[in-house]
LUMMI-775093 format. One record per residue (C-alpha): residue number from 1; residue in three letters; x, y, z. Coordinates in steps of 0.001 Angstrom, whole numbers. Each point is the difference from the previous one (the first is absolute). Example, Ala and Ser with C-alpha at 12.3 -4.5 7.8 and 13.67 -1.06 7.14 Angstrom:
2
seq:type:x:y:z
1:ALA:12300:-4500:7800
2:SER:1370:3440:-660
END
This chain:
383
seq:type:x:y:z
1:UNK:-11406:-81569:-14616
2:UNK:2559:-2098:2307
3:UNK:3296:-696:-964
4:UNK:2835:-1659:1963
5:UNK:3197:1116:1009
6:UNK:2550:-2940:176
7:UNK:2914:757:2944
8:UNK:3374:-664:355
9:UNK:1100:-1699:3223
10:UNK:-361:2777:2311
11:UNK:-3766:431:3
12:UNK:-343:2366:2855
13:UNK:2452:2572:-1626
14:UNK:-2139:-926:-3510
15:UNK:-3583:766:1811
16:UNK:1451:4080:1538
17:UNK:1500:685:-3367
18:UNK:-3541:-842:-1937
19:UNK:-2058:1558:2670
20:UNK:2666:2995:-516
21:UNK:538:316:-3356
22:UNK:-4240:-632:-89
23:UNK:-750:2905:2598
24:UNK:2484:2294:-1920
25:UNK:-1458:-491:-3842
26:UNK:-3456:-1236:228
27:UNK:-2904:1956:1102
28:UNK:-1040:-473:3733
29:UNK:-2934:-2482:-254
30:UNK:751:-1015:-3389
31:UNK:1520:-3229:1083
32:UNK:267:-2501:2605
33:UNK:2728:-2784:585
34:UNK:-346:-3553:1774
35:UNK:2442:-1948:1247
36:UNK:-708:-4135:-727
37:UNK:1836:-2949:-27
38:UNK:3299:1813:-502
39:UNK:-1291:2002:-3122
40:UNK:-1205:3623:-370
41:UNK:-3452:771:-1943
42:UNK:-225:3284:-818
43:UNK:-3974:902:-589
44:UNK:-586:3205:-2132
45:UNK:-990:1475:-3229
46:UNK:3111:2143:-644
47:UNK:2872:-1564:-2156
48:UNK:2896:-846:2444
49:UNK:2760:-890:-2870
50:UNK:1745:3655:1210
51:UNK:-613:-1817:3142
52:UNK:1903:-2985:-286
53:UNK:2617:1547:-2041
54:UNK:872:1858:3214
55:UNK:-60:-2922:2241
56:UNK:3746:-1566:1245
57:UNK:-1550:-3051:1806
58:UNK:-2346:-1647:-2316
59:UNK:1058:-2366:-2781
60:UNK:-3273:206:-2637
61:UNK:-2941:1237:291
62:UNK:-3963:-851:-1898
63:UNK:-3655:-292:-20
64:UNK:-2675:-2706:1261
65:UNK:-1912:-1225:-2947
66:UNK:-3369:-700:-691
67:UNK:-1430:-3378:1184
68:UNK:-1332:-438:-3544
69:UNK:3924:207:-1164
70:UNK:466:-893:-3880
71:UNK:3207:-1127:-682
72:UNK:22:1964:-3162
73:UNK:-260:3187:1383
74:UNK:3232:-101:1368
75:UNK:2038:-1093:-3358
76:UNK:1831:2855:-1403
77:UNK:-1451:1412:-3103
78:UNK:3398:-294:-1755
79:UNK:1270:-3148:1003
80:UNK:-10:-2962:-1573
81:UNK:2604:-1885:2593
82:UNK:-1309:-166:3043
83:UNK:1910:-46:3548
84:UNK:-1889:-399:2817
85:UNK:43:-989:3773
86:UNK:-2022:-283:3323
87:UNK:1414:953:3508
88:UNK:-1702:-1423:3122
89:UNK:-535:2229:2455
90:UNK:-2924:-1858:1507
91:UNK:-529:-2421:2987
92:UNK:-3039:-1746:-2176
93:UNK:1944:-1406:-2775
94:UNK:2772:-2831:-182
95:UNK:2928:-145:-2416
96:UNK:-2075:-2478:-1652
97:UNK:-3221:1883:-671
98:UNK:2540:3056:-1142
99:UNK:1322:-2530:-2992
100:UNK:-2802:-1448:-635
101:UNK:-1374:3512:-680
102:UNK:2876:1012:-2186
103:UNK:-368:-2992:-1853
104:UNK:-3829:644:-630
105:UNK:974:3896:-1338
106:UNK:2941:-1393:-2254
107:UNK:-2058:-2537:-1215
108:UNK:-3169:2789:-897
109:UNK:2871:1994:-1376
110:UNK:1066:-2132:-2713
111:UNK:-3558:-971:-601
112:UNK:283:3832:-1016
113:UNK:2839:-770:-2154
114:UNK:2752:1378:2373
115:UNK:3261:-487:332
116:UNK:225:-457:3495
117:UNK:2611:-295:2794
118:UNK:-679:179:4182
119:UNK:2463:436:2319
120:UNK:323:-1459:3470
121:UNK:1344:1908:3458
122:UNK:3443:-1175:723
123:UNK:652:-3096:2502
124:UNK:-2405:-63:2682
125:UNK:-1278:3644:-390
126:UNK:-3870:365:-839
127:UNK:680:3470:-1843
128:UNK:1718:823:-2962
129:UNK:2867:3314:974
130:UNK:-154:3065:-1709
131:UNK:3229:-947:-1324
132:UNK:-1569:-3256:-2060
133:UNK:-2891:2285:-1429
134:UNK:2368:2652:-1260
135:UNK:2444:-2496:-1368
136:UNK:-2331:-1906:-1695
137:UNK:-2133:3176:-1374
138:UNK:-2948:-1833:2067
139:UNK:-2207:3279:-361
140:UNK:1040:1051:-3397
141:UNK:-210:-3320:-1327
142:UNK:-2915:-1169:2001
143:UNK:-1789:-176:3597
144:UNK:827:-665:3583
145:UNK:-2903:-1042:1481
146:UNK:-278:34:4369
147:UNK:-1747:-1781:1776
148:UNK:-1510:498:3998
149:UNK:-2296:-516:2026
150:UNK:-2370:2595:-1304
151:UNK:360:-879:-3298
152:UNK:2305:81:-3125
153:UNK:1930:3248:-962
154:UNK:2048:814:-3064
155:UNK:3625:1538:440
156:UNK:121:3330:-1521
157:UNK:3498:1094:997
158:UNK:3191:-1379:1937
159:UNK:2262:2036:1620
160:UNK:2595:1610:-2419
161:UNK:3389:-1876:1435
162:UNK:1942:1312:-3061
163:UNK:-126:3263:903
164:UNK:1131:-366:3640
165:UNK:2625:-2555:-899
166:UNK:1150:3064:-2327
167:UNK:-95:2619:3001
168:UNK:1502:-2415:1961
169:UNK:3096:-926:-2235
170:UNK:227:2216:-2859
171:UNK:58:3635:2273
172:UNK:3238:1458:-941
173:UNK:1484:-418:3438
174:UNK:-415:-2166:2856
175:UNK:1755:-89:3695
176:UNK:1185:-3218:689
177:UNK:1360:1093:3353
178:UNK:-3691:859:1779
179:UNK:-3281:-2255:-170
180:UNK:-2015:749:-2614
181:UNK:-3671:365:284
182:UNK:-2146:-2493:-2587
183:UNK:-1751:2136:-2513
184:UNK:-3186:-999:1126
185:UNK:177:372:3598
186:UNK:485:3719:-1305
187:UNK:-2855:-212:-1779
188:UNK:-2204:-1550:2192
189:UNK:1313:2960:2675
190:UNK:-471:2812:-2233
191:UNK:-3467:-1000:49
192:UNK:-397:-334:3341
193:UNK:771:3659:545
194:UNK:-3133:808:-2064
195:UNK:1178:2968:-1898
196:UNK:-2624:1194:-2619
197:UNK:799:32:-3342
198:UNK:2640:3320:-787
199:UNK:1416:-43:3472
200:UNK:3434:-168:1354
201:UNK:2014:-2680:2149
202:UNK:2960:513:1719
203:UNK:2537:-3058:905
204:UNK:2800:1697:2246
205:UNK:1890:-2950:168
206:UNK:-433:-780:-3777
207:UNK:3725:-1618:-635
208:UNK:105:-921:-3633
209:UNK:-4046:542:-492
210:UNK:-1947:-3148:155
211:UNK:-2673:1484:1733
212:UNK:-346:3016:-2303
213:UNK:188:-1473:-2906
214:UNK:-2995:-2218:1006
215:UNK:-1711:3243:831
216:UNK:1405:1929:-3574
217:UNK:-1939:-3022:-1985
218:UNK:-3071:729:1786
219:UNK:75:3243:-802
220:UNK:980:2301:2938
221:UNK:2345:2232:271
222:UNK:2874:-910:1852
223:UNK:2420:1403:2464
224:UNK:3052:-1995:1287
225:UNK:2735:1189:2946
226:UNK:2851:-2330:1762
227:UNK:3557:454:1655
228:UNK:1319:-2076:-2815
229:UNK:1372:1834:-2909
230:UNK:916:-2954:-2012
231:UNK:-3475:-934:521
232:UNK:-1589:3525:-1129
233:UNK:1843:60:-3308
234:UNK:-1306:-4033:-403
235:UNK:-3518:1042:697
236:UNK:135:3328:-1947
237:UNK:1188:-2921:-3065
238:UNK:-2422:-2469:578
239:UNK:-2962:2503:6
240:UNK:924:2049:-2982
241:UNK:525:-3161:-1651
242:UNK:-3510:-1298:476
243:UNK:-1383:3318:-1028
244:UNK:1506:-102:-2757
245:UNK:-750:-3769:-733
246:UNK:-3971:192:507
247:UNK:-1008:3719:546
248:UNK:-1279:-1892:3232
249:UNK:-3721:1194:547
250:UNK:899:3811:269
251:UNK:1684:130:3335
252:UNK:3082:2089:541
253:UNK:3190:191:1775
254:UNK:-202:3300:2058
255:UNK:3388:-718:2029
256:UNK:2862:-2534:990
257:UNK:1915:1446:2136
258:UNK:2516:-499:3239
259:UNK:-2192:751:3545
260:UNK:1080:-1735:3342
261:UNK:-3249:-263:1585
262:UNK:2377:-827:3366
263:UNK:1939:3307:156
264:UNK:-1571:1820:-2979
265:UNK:1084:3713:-891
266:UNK:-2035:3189:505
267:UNK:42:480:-4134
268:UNK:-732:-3862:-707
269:UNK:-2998:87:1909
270:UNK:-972:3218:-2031
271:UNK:461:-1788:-3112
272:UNK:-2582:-2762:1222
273:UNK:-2305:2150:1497
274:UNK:-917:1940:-2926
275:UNK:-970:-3611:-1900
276:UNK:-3218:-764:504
277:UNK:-278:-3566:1314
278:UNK:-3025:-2518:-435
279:UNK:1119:-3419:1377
280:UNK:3876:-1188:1468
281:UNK:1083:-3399:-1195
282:UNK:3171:-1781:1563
283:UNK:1822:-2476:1021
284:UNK:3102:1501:2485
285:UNK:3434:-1567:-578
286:UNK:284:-3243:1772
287:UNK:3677:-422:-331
288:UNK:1849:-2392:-2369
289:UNK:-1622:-3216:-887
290:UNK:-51:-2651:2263
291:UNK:922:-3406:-1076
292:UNK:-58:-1817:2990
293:UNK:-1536:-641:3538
294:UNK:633:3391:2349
295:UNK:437:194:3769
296:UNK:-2892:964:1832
297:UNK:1815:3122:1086
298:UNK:1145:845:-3531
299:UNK:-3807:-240:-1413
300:UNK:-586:2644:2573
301:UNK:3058:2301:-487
302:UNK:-1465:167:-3633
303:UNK:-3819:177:1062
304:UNK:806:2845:2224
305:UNK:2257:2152:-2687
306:UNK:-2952:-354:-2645
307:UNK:-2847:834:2384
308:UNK:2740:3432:1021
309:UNK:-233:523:-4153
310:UNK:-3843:-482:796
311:UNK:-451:2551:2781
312:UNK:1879:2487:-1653
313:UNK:-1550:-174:-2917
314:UNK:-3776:463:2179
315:UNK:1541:3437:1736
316:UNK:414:1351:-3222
317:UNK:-3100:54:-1631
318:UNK:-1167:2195:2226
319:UNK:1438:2931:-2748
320:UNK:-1052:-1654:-2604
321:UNK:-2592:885:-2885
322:UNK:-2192:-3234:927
323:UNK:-3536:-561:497
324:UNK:-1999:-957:2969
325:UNK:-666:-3743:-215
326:UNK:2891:-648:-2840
327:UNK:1398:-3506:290
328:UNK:3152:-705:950
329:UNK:1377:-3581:-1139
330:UNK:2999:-1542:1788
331:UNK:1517:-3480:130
332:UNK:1798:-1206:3125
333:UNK:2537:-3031:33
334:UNK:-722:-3111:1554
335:UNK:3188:-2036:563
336:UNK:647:-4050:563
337:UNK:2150:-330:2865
338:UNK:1199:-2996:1718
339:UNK:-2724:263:2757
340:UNK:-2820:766:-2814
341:UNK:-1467:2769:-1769
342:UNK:831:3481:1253
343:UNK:-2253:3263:-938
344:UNK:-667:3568:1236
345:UNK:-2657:28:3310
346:UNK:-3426:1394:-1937
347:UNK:-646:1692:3094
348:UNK:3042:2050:-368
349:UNK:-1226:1327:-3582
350:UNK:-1357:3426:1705
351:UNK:1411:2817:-2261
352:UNK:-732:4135:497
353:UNK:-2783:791:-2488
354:UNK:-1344:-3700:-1177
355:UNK:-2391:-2553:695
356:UNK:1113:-4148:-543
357:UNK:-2565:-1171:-2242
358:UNK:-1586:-3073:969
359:UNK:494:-2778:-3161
360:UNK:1163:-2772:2488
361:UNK:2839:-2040:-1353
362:UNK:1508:1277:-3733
363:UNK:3073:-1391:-1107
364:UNK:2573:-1169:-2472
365:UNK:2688:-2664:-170
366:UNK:1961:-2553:-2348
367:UNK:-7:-2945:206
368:UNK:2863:-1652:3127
369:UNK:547:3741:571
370:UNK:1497:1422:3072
371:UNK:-1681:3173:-488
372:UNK:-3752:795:15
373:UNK:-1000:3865:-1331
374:UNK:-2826:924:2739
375:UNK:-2071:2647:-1762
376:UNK:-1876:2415:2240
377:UNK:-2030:2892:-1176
378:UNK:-907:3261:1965
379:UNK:-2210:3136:-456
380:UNK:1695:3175:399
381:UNK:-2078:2091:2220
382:UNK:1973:3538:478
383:UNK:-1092:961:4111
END
């Protein structure tokens, strides 16, 4: 079968995580994906609905029909008021040809003695968001149908923006003074690091616990360290708050504790080394938020304290329980100064013990932000 993955707007950070989160839970040969026209197909005869329930960067997911496609066969069986709509996602077909078509399926609808109802993409957009679908029960209540190049697909899922609005906002506590990460960044890193299924990830510059409570949800067991101890008893909160709130997907939280991977203690490092580690997930403190324009020398005053937090962190993993080849996923800061943007030299990303994979540009930014999240990923290879 082929079904489609739909991205969100950074589709190079979308393709690594499916490749990832593919490589980690699906057979080797069992699948194959192919990148086209700024979509995903996904060819294989496994069910990927685990899949795309892991994914961060994808809004909704489906299958390529039949060319013989009955209308019909894609009513529910127990509805009798319909709700349906059509995304274009093709090159082929004009706004036009998309009404017209929605016209001609309302119209064989009601033939059918429907009560019908489509729905059109908002303003100039050719798609309908996953927010429209779930608002308007599109997949309870009816069918999305998508249409490409290749053919026409129906929507199976959209990407559950309830729950991460609700990880986002309704954690017990949040820390307003340092930049939080988006919940799915942390997602879509956690599955970068390609941990299988059981294993353990380590953030040791966790703050209030974005990152693992991305990684509790999918299931792994989680271990969280920082200077801050504000922070500690936030994350310690915010994690046994969503294990209680979901029984996640049987991860656990093995530690939070305080560890300074710049000057860390003889007995702290005991403490970590006797974890076993699968995958490290972080983003390093970046200082306070930035709300305007910096200096070019002030972008690197801060560049140059993160990549220290960085370096350190590199020099001790060398005591650590931790595979050969685990992943190690990192964001760097990218700053807008007055004389442009202002980043960390690539070249200088040589750390004891790991090897820069190569997944060309990956990052992440709001929009009119002064602050792009650079995400780099390396494979721990002890010497």
């Amino acid at each position: 079968m082929r079904y489609f993955f739909i991205p969100g707007r950074f589709k190079n950070l979308s393709y690594y995580e499916l490749s990832a989160v593919c490589e980690t839970f699906l057979a080797k040969g069992s699948y194959s994906i192919v990148w086209q026209d700024g979509y995903f197909f996904l060819d294989t005869q496994k069910d990927v609905s685990e899949i795309f329930l892991r994914l961060g960067g994808f809004l909704k997911y489906g299958v390529l029909l039949e060319d013989d496609l009955q209308i019909k066969d894609l009513v529910p069986s127990n509805s009798s008021k319909l709700i349906f709509g059509i995304s274009n996602y093709s090159s082929k077909y004009s706004d036009k040809d998309i009404k017209e078509l929605l016209q001609n399926f309302k119209k064989e609808l009601k033939a059918r003695e429907y009560n019908v109802r489509f729905i059109l993409p908002r303003g100039k957009e050719k798609d309908l968001s996953a927010g429209q679908i779930v608002k308007n029960k599109v997949l309870e209540k009816g069918f999305e149908l998508a249409v490409f190049n290749e053919g026409i697909g129906q929507t199976l899922q959209v990407q559950d923006i309830e729950e991460f609005s609700k990880r986002d906002y309704e954690k017990p506590f949040v820390d307003t003074y340092m930049g939080v990460i988006p919940p799915k960044l942390a997602r879509i890193m956690n599955n970068l690091a390609k941990v299988p299924r059981g294993g353990t990830i380590w953030d040791p510059f966790c703050g209030s616990g974005n990152i693992l409570l991305e990684a509790l949800d999918l299931g792994y067991n989680v271990i969280g360290t920082d200077v801050d101890w504000e922070a500690l008893e936030g994350a310690q909160k915010n994690l046994s708050w969503l294990k209680g709130k979901t029984e996640s997907q049987g991860g656990n939280i093995k530690k939070i504790s305080f560890f300074d991977v710049i000057n860390p203690t003889k007995s702290k490092r005991g403490e970590i080394k006797n974890l076993h580690i699968d995958g490290i997930v972080c983003e390093p403190y970046m200082g306070k938020p930035q709300k305007k324009l910096l200096t070019k020398q002030k972008a690197e005053s801060l560049i140059k304290k993160h990549f220290d937090l960085v370096n350190a962190l590199f020099k001790n993993l060398t005591f650590l329980s931790i595979s050969n080849k685990s992943r190690v996923v990192v964001i760097f800061p990218e700053y807008k100064t007055h004389e442009g943007w202002k980043s960390i030299d690539k070249d200088s990303l040589v750390f004891p013990n790991a090897k820069l994979v190569d997944l060309g540009d990956l990052h992440w930014e709001r929009k009119d932000s002064i602050i792009r999240r650079l995400i780099y990923v390396f494979e721990f290879n002890p010497r």
